[in-house]
Residue, then its C-alpha position, 0 to 999 in steps of 0.5 A: x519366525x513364529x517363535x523363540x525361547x531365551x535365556x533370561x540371565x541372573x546377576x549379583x552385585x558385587x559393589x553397590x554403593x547407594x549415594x545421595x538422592x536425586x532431584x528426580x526421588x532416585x538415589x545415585x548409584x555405583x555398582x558392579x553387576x555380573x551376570x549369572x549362567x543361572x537364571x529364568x528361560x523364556x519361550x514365546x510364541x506369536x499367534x493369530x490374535x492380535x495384541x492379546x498376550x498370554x503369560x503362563x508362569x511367571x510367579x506369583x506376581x500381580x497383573x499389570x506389575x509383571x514386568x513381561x507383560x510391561x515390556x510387551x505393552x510398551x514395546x507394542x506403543x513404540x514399534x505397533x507391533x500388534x501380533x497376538x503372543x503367548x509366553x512360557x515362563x520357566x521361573x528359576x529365580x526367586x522373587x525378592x531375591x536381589x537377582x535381577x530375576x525380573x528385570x533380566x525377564x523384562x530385557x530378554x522379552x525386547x530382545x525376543x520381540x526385537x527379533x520375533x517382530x524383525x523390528x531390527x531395532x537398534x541397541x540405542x532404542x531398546x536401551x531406552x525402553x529398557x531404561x523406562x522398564x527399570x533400573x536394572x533392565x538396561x545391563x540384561x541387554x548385554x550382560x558380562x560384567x559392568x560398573x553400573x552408576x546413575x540410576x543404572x543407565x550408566x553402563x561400562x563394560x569390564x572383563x569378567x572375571x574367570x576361574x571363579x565359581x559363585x554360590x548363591x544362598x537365597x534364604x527363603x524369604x524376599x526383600x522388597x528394594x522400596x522398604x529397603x531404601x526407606x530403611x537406609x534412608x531412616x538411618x542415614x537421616x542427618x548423617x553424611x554418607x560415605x562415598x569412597x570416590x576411587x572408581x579405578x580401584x573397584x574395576x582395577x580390583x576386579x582382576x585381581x584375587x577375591x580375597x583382597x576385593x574392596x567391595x561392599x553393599x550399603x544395605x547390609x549394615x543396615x539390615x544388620x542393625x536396623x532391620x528385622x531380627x530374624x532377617x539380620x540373624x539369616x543374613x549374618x548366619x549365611x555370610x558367616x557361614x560362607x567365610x568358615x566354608x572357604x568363600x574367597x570372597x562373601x556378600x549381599x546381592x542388590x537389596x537383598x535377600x540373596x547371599x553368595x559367596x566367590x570361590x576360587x576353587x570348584x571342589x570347596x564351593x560345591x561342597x559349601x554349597x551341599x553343607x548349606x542346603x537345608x530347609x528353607x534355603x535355596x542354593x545354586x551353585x553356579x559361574x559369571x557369565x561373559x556374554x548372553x547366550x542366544x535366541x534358540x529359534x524354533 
């Protein structure tokens, strides 16, 4: 095999609640995470060179932080994989989005060399190198739907919900997730912090109608109060927008900066979505994804 292209899937979280930090400068964790049939498509290449890897798109992302190359290097010291690479990065996803864009990019680039190496490596192996790659990159290596806890290392399938159309608003600027937990910290400075502690009834509630889901996202109150003017007037303005459009269900995705709304119907969420494209918005009308598509081979 001299190649393969992959579908690199989106995520939002539809629950992410941010606990106490850890010993470790980690915050703890409770999260839904559903995948996307909307996100980035990567195609490798292996060539005659060794250990050089040629990376083409991939956005605007400095060397030696892009998580592509991350995950090459890194599975290259686990395996001694040495043979030369070239990646072609279709980026849909925005930067900063709270998508997932990256760590879906890092997940899908071991699930390529796995097989482009024929390494066979077993699930427990690339979880672990997807575990030291980032928090999120170990839930791109099944996909679905899960309740994710921890640091993200803890990952329980669910069902995914189906009938559902998602619109997905990014508003034209990124959020950066470390200034974004510096933020919730400040705030939280002396206060106790919430934790709902009923687990069964965020996976219970998954099954049922959007309108009544218990879900929330610890960073929206506080971008909404404390954060940016401008950003707060764009996150509450896309939200509320979402709701008088016929959203079943509105939220923040991760740490920001992408809204979306849950839609039972397919007709009302396309035409939410043709309202709320204009000028600086990027929208994407799209569903949850079951499983993650596979490697189409060359």
């Amino acid at each position: 095999m001299t190649g393969c292209t992959i579908e690199a899937p989106g995520k939002i979280n539809l629950h992410l609640q941010v606990k106490e930090r850890r010993s470790d400068g980690y915050h703890e964790l409770e999260s839904i995470f559903v995948a996307l049939a909307f996100g980035d498509r990567l195609r490798f290449e292996l060539t005659s060179k060794d250990e050089g890897c040629e990376l083409h798109g991939g956005g605007d992302i400095p060397p030696g932080q892009n998580l592509i190359e991350r995950a090459v290097a890194l599975f290259r010291v686990r395996t001694g994989f040495s043979r030369g690479l070239r990646v072609w990065v279709e980026k849909r996803i925005p930067l900063g989005a709270g998508l997932g864009g990256g760590s879906s990019d890092a997940a899908s680039t071991l699930r390529a060399l796995n097989m482009l190496a024929a390494t066979d490596l077993a699930p427990e192996a690339l979880g672990e190198m997807a575990r030291s790659l980032g928090s999120d990159v170990p839930f791109f290596l099944s996909g679905g739907a899960a309740l994710v806890s921890g640091r993200g290392e803890r990952i329980l399938p669910l069902r995914v919900p189906e009938g559902l159309s998602v619109v997905v608003v990014y508003p034209g600027f990124p959020s950066n997730t470390a200034g974004a937990f510096r933020l919730l910290d400040k705030q939280r400075d002396g206060q106790e912090i919430r934790d709902d502690g009923d687990t069964a009834l965020l996976i219970r509630s998954l099954g049922e109608h959007p309108r009544g889901w218990p879900y929330r996202n610890d960073f929206l109150p506080v971008f909404l109060s404390a954060g940016n003017r401008e950003t707060a007037e764009a996150y509450r303005g896309i939200l509320q927008e979402l709701a008088t459009l016929g959203a079943d269900f509105a939220g923040l995705s991760g740490a920001g900066s992408s809204c979306f709304g849950i839609f039972v119907d397919s007709g009302v969420a396309e035409k939410a979505a043709r309202t709320l494209r204009r000028p600086g918005n990027f929208v994407q009308v799209t569903f949850f994804l079951a499983c993650l598509g596979a490697l189409v081979l060359k």
